[in-house]
N, C-alpha and C positions, 0 to 999 in steps of 0.2 A: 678417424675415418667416419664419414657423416653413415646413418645409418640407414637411408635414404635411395629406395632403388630408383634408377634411373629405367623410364619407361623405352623400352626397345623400339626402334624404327621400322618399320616394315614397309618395302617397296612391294606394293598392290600392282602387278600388271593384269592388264584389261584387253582382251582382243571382242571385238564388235563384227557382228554376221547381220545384212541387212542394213535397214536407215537407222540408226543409231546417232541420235544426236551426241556430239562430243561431251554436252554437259550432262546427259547419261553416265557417261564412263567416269566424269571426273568422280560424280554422284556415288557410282560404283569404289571409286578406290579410296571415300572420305570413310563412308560405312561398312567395309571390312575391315579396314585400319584400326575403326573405333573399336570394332570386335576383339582383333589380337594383340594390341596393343599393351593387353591387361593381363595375357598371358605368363605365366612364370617359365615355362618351355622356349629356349627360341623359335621362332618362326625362320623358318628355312629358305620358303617359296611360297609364294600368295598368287595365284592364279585366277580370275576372271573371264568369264564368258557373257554376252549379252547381246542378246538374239532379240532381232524382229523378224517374226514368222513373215512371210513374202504370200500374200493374198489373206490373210485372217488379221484380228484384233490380237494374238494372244501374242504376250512379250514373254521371254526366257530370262532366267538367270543362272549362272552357276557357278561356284568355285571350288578350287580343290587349292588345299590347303596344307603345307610339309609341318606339320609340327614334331621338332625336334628327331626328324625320322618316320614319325606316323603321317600316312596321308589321312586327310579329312576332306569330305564334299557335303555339297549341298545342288541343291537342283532347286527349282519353283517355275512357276508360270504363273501370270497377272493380265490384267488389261493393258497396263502400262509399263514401260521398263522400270519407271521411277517405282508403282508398285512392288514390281519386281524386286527389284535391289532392294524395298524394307524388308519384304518378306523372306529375300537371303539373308538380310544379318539377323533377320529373327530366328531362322533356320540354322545357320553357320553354329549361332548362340548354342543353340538347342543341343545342338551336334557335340560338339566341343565339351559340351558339360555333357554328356550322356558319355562320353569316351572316358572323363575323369571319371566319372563315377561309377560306371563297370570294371576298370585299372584299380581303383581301390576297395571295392565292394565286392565284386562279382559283379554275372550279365542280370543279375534280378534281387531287388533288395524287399520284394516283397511276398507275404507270405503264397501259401497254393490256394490258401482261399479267398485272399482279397484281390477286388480290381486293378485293374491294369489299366492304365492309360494310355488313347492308340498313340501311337507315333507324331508327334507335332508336325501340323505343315500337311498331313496328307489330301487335305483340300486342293491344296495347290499345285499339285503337280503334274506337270508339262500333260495335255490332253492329248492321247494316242490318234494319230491321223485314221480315216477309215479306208484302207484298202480293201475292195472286194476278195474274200479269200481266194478266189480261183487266180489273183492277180499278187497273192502276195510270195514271196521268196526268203530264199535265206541270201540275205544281203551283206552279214558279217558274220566271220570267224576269225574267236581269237583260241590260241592253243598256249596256253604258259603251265609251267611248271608250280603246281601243286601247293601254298604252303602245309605243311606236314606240324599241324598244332591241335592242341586241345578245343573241346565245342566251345567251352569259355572263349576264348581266342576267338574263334572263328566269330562269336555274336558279339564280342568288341568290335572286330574288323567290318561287318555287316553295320553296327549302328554308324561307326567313323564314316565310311564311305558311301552313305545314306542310298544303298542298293537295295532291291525287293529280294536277293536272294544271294548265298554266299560259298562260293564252292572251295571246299579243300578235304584234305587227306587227315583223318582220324587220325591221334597219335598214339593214341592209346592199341587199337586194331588195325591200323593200317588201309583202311575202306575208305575209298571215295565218299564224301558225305555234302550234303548243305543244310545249309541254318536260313531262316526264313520267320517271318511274321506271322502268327498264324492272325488272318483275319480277323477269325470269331472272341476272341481271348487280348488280342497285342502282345502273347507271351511268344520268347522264341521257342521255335520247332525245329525239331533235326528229321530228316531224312539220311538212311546210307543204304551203301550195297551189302554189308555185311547184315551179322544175325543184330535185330535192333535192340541196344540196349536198355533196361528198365527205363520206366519213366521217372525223371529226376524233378520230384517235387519240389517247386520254390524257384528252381533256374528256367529249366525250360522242359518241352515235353517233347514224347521220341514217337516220330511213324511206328507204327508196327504193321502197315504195308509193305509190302513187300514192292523194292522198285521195278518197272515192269523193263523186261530187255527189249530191245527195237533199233530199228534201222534210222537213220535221221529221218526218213520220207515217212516211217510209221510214227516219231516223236512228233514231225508236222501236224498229221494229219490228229494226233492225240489233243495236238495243242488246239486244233479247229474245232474237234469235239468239245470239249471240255471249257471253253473259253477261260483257262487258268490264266495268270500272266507267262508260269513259265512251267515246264514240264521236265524234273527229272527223270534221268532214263540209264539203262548201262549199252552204251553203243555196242551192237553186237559185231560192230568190224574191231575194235581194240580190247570189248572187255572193262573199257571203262567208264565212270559216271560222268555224264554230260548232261549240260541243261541247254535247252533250249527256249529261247524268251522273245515275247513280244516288243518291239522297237518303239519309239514314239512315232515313225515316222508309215505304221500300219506294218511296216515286215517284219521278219525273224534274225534275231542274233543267234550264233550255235558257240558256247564253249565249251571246248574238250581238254585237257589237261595232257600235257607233252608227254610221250614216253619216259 
């Protein structure tokens, strides 16, 4: 038996928003191919996105990606889609290797005193439209159930799926929580609704604010204050931890977590 692995096929589909020339897409599905082709997990599902914003310069990229069960994304924006598409498979890269190496490491291989390097790629990402806030709304809600995992976990799941923030349920206490970037540092941060736990030197470090409770119309109006991207809150209609976040498209996402 040759001892010889044979490189996995991956069907890349492409869907296009806007004028998207063809040889865009094809462009698109040569250089995520070369990405996971190299992969030892199978690839599941390869998914592409490739947006030309309608009145601006900026081009989109995205893909999400099933490896072996794990989802994986990347996001970017360029001048060009061609741009575009290098600076996903640079990102895809980036992504994919940051998931291995939290899976075998831990979310942080480095000590509490040395630097942290910010997040690869954050030049590039998609430029939030400017709605005047008196014009803007909550334009999506999504409500899913919860995973119920350790902060470890939850800062795998936040680097795989290349989000600013990560919502799920402590396992250890049972408290709505998220994991987040902190800007100042690039190390992860926990927020929860419960009492906050020590800070855990080396992984990541813990709010010891307290989250504030409010109405979604009072998380709005917090998020206007404060220009955060996203603001967690414990909804005073259910009692539970919901975040609410800025969209690219100038308005508000709200997610709540099922009963």
């Amino acid at each position: 038996m040759s001892g010889l692995k044979t490189r996995q096929e991956v069907d890349v589909q492409v869907r296009t928003r806007g004028r998207v020339p063809h040889s865009a897409a094809e462009y698109a599905q040569e250089k995520v191919a070369a990405v996971l082709v190299h992969l030892s997990e199978p690839v599941l599902a390869a998914r592409v996105k490739l947006t030309q914003v309608a009145g601006t310069p900026e081009a989109t990229a995205q893909a999400m990606v099933d490896v072996n069960g794990r989802p994986v994304r990347a996001h970017v924006a360029a001048a060009t889609l061609f741009e575009a598409v290098d600076l996903l498979q640079d990102r895809l890269r980036a992504r994919l290797a940051r998931v291995r190496r939290h899976a075998s490491r831990g979310p942080d291989r480095h000590g509490p005193d040395e630097p942290r390097p910010a997040p690869a790629g954050d030049a590039h990402r998609p430029r939030r439209r400017h709605v005047p806030a008196e014009e803007r709304g909550v334009v999506r809600r999504k409500t899913f159930f919860l995973a119920r995992q350790t902060p470890e976990d939850a800062v795998i799941d936040l680097e795989a799926m290349d989000h600013g923030f990560w919502l799920f349920t402590d396992l250890a206490t049972g408290h709505d929580s998220v994991v987040y970037r902190d800007p100042r540092t690039g190390r992860p941060r926990m927020a929860s609704l419960g009492t906050p736990r020590p800070e855990r030197a080396g992984e990541f470090t813990v709010s010891a604010a307290p989250v504030p409770a409010s109405t979604v119309a009072g998380a709005v109006q917090r998020l206007r204050l404060t220009g955060l991207p996203f603001v967690f809150f414990r909804d005073t209609a259910t009692g539970r931890g919901s975040v609410l976040y800025h969209r690219y498209d100038g308005h508000y996402g709200l997610i709540t977590p099922a009963p």
